[in-house]
C-alpha positions as CSV (number, residue, x, y, z in Angstrom):
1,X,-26.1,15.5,-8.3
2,X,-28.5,17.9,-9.6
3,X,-28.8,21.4,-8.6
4,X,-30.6,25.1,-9.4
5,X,-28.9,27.9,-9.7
6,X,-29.1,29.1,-6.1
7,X,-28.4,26.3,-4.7
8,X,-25.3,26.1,-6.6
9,X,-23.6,29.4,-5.6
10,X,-24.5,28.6,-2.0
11,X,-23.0,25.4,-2.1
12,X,-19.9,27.0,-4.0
13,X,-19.5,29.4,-1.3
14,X,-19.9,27.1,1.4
15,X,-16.7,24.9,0.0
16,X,-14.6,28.0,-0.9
17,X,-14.9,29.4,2.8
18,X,-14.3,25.5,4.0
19,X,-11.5,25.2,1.6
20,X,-9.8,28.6,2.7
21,X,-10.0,27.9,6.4
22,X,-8.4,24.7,6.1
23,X,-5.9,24.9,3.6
24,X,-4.7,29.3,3.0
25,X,-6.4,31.2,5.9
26,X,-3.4,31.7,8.8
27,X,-4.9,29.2,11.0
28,X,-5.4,26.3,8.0
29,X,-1.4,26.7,7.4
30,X,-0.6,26.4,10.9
31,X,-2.8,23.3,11.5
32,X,-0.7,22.0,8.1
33,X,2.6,22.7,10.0
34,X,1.3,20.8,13.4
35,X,0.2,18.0,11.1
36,X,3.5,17.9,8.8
37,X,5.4,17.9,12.2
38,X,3.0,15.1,13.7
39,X,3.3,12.7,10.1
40,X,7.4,13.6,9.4
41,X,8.9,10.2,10.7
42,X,6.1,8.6,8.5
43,X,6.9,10.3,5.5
44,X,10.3,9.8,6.0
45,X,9.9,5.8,6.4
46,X,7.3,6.1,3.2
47,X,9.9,7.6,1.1
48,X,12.4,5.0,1.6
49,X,10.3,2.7,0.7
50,X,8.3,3.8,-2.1
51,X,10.5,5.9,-4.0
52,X,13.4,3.4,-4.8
53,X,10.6,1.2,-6.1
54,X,9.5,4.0,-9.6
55,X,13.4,4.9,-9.5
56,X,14.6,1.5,-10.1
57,X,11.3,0.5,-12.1
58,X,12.4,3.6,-14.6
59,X,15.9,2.2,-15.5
60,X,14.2,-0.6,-16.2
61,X,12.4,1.7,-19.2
62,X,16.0,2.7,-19.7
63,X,16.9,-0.8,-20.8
64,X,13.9,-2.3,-22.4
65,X,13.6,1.0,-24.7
66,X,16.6,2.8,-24.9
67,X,15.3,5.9,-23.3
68,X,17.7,8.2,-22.2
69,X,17.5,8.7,-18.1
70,X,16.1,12.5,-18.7
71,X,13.3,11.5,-20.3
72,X,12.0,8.8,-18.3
73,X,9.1,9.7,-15.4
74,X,9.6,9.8,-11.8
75,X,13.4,9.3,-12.4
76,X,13.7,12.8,-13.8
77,X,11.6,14.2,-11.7
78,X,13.8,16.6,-9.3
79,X,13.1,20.1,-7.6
80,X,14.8,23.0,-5.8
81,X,13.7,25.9,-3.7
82,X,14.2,29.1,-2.5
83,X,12.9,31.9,0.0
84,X,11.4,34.2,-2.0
85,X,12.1,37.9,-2.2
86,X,10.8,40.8,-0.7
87,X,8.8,41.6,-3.8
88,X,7.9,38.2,-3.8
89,X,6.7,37.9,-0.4
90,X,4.6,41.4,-0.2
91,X,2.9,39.5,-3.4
92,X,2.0,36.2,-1.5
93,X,4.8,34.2,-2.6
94,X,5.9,32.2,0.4
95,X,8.5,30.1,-1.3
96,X,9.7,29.6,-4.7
97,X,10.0,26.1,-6.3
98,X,11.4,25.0,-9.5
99,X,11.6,21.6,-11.0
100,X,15.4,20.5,-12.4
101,X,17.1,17.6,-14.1
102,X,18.9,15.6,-12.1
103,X,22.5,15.0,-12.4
104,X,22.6,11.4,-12.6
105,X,19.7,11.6,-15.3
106,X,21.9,11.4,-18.3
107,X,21.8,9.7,-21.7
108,X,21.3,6.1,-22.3
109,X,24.8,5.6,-23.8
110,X,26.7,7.6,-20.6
111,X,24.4,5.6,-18.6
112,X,25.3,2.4,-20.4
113,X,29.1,3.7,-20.4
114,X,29.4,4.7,-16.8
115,X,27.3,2.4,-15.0
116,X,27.7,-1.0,-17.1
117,X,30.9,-3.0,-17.0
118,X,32.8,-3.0,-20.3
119,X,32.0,-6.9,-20.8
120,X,28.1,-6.4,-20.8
121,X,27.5,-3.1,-22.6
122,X,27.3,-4.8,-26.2
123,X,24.3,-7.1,-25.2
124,X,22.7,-4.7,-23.4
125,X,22.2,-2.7,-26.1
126,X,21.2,-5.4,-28.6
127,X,18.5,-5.9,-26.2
128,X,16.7,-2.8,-26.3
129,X,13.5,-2.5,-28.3
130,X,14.0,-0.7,-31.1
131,X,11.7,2.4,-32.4
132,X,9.8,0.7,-35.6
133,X,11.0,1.2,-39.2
134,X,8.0,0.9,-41.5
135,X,9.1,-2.3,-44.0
136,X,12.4,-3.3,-42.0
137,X,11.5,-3.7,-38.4
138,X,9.9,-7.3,-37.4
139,X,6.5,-7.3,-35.8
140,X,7.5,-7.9,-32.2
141,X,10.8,-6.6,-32.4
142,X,10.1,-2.7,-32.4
143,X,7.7,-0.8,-31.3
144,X,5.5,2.3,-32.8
145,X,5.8,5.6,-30.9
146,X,3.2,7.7,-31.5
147,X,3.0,10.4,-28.7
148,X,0.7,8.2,-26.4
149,X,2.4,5.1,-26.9
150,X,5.7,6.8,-25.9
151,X,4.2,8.5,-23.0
152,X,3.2,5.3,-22.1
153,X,6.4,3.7,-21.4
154,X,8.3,6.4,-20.7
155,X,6.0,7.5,-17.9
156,X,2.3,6.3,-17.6
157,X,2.7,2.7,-16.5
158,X,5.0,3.0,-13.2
159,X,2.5,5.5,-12.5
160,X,-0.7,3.1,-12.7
161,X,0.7,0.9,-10.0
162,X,0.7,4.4,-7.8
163,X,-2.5,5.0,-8.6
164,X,-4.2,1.7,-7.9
165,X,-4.1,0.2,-4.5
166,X,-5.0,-3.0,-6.4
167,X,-3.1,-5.2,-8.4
168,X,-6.0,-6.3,-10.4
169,X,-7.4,-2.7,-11.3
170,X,-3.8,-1.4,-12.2
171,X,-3.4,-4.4,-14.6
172,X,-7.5,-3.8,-16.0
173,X,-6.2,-0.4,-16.8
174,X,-3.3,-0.8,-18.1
175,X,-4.8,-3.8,-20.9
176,X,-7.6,-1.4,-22.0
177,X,-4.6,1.3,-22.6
178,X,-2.6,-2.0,-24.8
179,X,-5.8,-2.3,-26.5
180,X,-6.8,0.9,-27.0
181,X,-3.2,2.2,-28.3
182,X,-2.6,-1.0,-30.1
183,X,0.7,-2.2,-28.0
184,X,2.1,-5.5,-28.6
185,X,1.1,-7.5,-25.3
186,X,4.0,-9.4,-25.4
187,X,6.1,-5.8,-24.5
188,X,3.4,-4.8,-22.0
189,X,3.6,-8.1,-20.2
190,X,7.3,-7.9,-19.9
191,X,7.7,-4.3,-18.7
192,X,4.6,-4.9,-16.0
193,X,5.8,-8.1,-14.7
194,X,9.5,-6.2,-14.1
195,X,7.8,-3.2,-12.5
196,X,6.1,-6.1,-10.1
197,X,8.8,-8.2,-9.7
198,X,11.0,-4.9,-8.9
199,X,7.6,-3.6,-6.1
200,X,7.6,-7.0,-4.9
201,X,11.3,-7.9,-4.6
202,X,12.1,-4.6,-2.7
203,X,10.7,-5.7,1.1
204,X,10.6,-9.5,0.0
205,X,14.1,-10.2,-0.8
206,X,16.8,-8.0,0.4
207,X,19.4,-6.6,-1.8
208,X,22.2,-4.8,-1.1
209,X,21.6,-0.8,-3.0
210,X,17.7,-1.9,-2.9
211,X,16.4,-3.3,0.1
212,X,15.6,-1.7,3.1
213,X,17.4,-2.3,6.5
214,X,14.6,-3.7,9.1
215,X,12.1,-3.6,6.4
216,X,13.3,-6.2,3.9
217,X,13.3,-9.6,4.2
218,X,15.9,-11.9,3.6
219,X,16.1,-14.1,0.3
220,X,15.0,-17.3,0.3
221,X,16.7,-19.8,-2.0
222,X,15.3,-20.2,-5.4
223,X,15.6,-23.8,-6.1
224,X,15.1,-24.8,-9.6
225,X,13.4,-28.4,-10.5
226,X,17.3,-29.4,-11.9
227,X,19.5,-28.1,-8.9
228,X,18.6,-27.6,-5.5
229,X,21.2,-25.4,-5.2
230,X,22.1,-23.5,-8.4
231,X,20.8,-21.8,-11.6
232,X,21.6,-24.4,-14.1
233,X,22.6,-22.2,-16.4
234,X,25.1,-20.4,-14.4
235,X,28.6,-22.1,-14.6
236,X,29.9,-20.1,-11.5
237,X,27.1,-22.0,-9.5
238,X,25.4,-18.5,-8.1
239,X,22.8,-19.0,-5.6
240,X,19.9,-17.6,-6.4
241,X,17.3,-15.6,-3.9
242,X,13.3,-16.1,-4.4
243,X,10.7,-13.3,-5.4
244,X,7.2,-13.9,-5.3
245,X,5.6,-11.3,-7.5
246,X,2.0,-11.1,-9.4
247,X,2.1,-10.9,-13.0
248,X,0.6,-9.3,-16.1
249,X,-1.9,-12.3,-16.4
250,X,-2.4,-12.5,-11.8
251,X,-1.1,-15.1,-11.5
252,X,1.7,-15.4,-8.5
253,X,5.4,-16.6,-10.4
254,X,8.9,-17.1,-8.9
255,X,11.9,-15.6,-10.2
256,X,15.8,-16.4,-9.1
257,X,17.4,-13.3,-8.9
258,X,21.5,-12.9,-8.2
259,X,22.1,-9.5,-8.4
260,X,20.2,-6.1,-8.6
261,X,20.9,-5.4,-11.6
262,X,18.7,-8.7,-12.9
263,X,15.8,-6.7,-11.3
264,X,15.9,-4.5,-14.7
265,X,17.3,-6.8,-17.0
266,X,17.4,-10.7,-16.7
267,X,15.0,-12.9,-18.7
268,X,12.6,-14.6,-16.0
269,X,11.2,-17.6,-17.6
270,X,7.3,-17.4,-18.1
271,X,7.6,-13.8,-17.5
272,X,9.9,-12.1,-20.1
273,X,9.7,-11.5,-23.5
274,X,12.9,-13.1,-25.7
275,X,14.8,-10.3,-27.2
276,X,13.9,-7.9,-24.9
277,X,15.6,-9.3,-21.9
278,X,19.1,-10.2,-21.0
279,X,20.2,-14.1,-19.9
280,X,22.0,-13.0,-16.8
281,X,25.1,-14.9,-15.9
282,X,24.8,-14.5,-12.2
283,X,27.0,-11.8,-11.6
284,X,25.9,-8.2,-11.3
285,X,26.4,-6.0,-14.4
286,X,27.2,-2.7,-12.6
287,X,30.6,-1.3,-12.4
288,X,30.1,-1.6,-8.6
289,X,27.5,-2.1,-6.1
290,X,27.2,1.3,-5.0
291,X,27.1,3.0,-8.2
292,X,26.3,6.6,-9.1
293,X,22.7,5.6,-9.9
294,X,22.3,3.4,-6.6
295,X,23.5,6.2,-4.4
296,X,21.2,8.5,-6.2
297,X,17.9,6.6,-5.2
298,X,19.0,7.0,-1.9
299,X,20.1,10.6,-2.2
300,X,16.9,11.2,-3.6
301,X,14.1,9.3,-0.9
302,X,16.6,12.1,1.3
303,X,15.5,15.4,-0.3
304,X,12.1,13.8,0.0
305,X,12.4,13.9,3.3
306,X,14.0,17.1,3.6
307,X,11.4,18.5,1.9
308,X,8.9,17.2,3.8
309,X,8.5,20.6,6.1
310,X,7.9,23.4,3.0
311,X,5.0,21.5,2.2
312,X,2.4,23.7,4.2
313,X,4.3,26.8,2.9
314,X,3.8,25.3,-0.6
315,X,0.1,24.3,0.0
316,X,-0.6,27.5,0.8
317,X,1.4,29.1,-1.4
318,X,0.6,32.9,-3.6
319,X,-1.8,34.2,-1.0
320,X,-0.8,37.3,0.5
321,X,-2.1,38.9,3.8
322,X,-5.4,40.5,3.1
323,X,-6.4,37.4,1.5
324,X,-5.6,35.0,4.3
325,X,-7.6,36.9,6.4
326,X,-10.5,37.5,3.9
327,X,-11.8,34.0,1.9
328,X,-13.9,36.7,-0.3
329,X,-10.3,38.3,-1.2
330,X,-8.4,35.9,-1.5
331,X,-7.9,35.0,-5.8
332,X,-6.9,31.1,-4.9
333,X,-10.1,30.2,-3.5
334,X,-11.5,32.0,-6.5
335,X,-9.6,30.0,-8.8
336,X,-10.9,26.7,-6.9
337,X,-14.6,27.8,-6.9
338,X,-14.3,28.6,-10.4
339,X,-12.9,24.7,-11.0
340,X,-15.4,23.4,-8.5
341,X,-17.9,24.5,-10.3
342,X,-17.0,22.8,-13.6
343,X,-16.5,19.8,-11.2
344,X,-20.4,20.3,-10.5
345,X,-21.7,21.3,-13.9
346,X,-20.1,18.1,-15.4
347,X,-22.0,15.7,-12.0
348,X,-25.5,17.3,-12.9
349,X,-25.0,17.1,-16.5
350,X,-24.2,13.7,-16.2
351,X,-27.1,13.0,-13.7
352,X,-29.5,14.6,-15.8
353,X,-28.3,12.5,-19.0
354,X,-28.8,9.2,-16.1
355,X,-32.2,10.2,-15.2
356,X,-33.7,9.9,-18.7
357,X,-31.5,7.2,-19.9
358,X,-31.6,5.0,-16.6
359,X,-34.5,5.9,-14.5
360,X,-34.7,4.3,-11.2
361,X,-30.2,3.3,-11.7
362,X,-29.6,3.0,-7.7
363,X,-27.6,5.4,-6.0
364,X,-24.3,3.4,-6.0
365,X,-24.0,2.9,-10.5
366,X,-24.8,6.3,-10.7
367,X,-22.1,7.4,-8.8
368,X,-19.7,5.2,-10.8
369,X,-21.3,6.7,-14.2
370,X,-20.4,10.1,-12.7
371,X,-16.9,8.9,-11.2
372,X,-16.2,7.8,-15.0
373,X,-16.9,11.1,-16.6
374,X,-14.8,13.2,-13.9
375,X,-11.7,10.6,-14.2
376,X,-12.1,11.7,-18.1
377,X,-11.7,14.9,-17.7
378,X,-9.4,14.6,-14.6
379,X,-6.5,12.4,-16.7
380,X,-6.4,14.6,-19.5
381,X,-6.7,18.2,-17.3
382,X,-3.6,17.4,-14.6
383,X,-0.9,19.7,-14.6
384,X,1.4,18.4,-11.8
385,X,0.6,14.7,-11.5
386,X,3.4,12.0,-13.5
387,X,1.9,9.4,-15.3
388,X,-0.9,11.4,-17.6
389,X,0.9,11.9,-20.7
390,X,-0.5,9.0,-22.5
391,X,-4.2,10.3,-22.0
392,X,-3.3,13.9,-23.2
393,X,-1.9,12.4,-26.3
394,X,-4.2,10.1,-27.0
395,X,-6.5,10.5,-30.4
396,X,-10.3,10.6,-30.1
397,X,-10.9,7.2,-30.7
398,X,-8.2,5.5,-28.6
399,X,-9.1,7.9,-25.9
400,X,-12.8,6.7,-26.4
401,X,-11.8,2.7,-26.7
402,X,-9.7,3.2,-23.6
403,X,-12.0,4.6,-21.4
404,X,-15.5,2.4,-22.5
405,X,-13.1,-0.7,-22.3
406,X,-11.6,0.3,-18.4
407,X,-15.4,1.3,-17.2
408,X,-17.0,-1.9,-19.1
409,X,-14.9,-4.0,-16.6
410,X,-16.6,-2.3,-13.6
411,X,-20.1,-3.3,-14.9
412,X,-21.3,0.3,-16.4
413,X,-23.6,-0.4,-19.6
414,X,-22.0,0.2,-23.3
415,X,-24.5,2.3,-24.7
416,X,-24.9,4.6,-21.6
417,X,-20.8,5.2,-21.7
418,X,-20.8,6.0,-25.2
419,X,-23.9,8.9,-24.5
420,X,-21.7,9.9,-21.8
421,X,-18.4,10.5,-24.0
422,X,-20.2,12.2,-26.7
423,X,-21.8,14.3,-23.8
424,X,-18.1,15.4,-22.3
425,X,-16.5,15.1,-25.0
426,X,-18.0,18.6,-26.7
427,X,-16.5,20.8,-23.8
428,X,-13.6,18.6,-23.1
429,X,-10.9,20.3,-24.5
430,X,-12.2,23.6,-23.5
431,X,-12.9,22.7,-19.4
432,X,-9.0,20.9,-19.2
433,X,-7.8,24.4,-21.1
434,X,-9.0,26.2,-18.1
435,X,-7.8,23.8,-15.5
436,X,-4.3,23.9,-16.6
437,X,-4.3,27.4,-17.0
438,X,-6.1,28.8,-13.9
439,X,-3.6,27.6,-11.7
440,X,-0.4,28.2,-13.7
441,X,-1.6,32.0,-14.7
442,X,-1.9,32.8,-11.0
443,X,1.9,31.3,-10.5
444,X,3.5,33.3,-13.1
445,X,1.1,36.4,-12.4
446,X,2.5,36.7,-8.3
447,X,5.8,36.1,-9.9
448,X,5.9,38.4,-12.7
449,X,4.6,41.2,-10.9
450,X,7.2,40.8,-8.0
451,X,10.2,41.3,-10.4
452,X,8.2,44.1,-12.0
C-alpha cells in the first residue's frame, strides 16, 4: 500500500472522523450500548464457556512449574470499577477501571496446602519441573528461565490457542517459539496436549466443577485394550470417561479421565511427559469437589458477565464533551491517527521493499509479507492483550528465528523475510515505545489532572 503525502493525510482523516463517529462521538457510544444490550445473552453463554477453559488450563502451569497462582496469565487477571468523580467526569473520564489480584490467586504452596488433600501434596510437588541449576539439574528434568521462556509458560501459550481459530496454526506457532527459545519439546508437548485435552474435555465429557449444564456432553466410557471396564492400574476399579483431544504432533488421542483434577495433572499415556505428570489413582485430589478454586472459575465467567454493560463506557472512555462533538477536538482520535499512521508508514515501506525485491508478487503474498511485518511490531507493541510477554522478552535473534520460522510455514520466501526484519527491525523499538505510551499517557494525564 503505497501512498504520497497527500494522499496520506486524507486518508488519515477520513479513518479518524470514521473512527470517532463510530466508536467516541455521542451517537457511536449509544449505537455500542444498543449493540452490548442486543449481544449480552451471548456474551454471557461465551464466558461460561471459554473462560473456565484458560482458568483451569493455568493451574495446570501451577503444577507442571510450580508457579505461584499470581503469576500465572489469565488466572490472575482480575478488575474492579468505579464511577468516576466530578473532576473526573468534567475531564472525560466516564468510568475508572483498575486491574487487581484475585483472592484465590495465592502461592503455590497455599494452593497446594488448601486445595490438595494431605495424602497427595508430597507427589505433587516432586512433580513439578524444576528451575535449572547449571551442573546439577538433568537435561529434561529442569527447565531454563530466561525472561521469554518464563513468559512463555507462565502466560504466552494458553493465549496462542485464543488467538488461533486453528489447531494447526496455534501448534505451527507455538514450535517455531520451542525452537526459537530453545525449549525442551518433550515439556512443550506435555503442557499443549493438557491445554487441549483441558479445551476439548470441557463440552466433550462432562465434569462436575467443569462442564457446562446443556452444553457438555456426557462421558463415554474409556475402555482400555486390558479391561472393558476399568483402568488397570486403578485397584478401586474407577470407571473412566473418554476425551478426544488433538495433540502437540495433530494427531486425535484418547485419554481416561476420573476426576477433574487428572485434567491438570494425570500422566496420559502417549501424551505426557514422565516426571512431569502424576499417575492418578482414580480418585480426585482436591479437598472437595467444589473447592475454593472451582467456585472461583465460576465466580469469575460471572463478573464477566456483569461487566458486560461498562464496556461502551469503557470503549469510549477519556473523551470529554467538546470532543465528542468535535472529531478535530477530540485528543483520542488524535492519538489513533497518529498510530494509524505508523500502521501505514510500516505497509508502504514494506511494499516499496516488495516492489524492487519481488516485482510482479500477486496481490494475495504481498499482503501476507505485509501482515508479517505488522504482526512483528503488533506482538511486541501490546499493552492490554495476555499472552505477549514472551515476544517482548525475547533477544534479537530468537525474536528473528521465531518469526522467519512461523512465516516460512505459510510459504513467504527466506531471503525476502530476512530484508524485511532488518527493514523493521531499525525503528522497532522506537514505533512499540510510542504505542504503549500514547495510550497510557492520555489515561494517567485525564486522571492526574482531575485530582489536581
Amino acid at each position: 500500500m503505497g501512498y504520497r503525502l497527500g494522499e496520506l493525510i486524507d486518508e488519515l482523516d477520513r479513518q479518524k472522523r470514521k473512527y470517532h463517529e463510530k466508536l467516541l462521538s455521542v451517537d457511536g457510544e449509544w449505537t455500542l450500548v444498543t449493540r452490548s444490550l442486543d449481544t449480552y445473552d451471548l456474551a454471557f453463554d461465551i464466558s461460561y464457556m471459554i473462560i473456565p477453559e484458560y482458568y483451569y488450563s493455568s493451574i495446570s502451569a501451577a503444577f507442571l512449574f510450580g508457579f505461584n497462582l499470581f503469576e500465572i496469565e489469565p488466572l490472575n487477571i482480575e478488575f474492579t470499577w468505579r464511577y468516576p468523580t466530578v473532576e473526573e467526569w468534567l475531564n472525560g473520564v466516564g468510568i475508572v477501571i483498575e486491574r487487581i489480584i484475585p483472592g484465590y490467586a495465592t502461592t503455590f504452596d497455599d494452593f497446594i496446602s488448601t486445595g490438595v488433600k494431605e495424602m497427595y501434596r508430597g507427589d505433587i510437588t516432586r512433580i513439578r519441573v524444576e528451575k535449572a541449576v547449571y551442573d546439577v539439574s538433568r537435561y529434561g528434568e529442569a527447565y531454563y528461565d530466561p525472561p521469554a521462556v518464563r513468559e512463555l509458560f507462565r502466560s504466552a501459550l494458553t493465549s496462542i490457542f485464543k488467538k488461533h481459530i486453528s489447531s494447526a496454526t496455534a501448534r505451527a506457532e507455538l514450535k517455531s517459539l520451542v525452537r526459537s527459545l530453545g525449549i525442551n519439546p518433550d515439556i512443550a508437548k506435555s503442557i499443549y496436549n493438557t491445554v487441549s485435552m483441558h479445551i476439548y474435555a470441557h463440552i466433550g465429557c462432562f465434569m462436575l466443577g467443569y462442564g457446562v449444564l446443556g452444553e457438555s456432553f456426557l462421558c463415554e466410557e474409556y475402555r482400555t485394550h486390558s479391561s472393558s471396564h476399568s483402568n488397570p492400574g486403578d485397584p478401586n476399579g474407577a470407571r473412566l470417561g473418554k476425551v478426544l483431544f488433538e495433540d502437540y504432533d495433530g494427531n486425535v488421542v484418547e485419554a481416561g479421565l476420573a476426576a477433574l483434577s487428572d485434567l491438570h495433572t494425570a500422566c496420559v499415556l502417549g501424551s505426557s511427559t514422565l516426571g512431569a505428570c502424576y499417575l492418578s489413582d482414580g480418585k480426585d485430589l482436591y479437598v472437595e469437589q467444589e473447592t475454593v478454586y472451582t467456585e472461583a472459575a465460576e465466580a469469575k465467567s460471572r463478573r464477566f458477565a456483569e461487566r458486560y454493560m461498562l464496556t461502551p463506557t469503557a470503549f469510549s472512555n477519556y473523551v470529554r464533551g467538546d470532543e465528542a462533538a468535535d472529531y478535530h477536538r477530540c485528543e483520542r482520535t488524535d492519538i489513533w491517527g497518529e498510530l494509524m499512521s505508523i500502521r501505514y508508514t510500516v505497509e508502504s515501506s514494506v511494499d516499496g521493499l516488495l516492489a524492487h525485491e519481488k516485482p510482479g508478487l500477486n496481490p494475495f503474498d504481498r499482503r501476507k509479507y505485509i501482515a508479517a511485518a505488522l504482526q512483528l511490531v503488533g506482538h511486541i507493541g501490546k499493552r492490554h492483550r495476555w499472552g505477549y510477554g514472551a515476544y517482548k522478552n525475547m533477544l534479537d535473534d530468537e525474536l528473528k528465528t521465531w518469526w522467519i520460522d512461523y512465516w516460512l510455514k505459510q510459504g513467504l520466501d527466506l531471503n525476502t523475510l530476512e530484508k524485511i526484519f532488518s527493514l523493521v527491525r531499525t525503528w522497532l523499538t522506537h514505533i512499540t515505545r510510542i504505542k504503549v505510551e500514547k495510550g497510557e499517557s492520555l489515561r494517567r494525564r485525564r486522571l492526574e489532572t482531575a485530582l489536581g
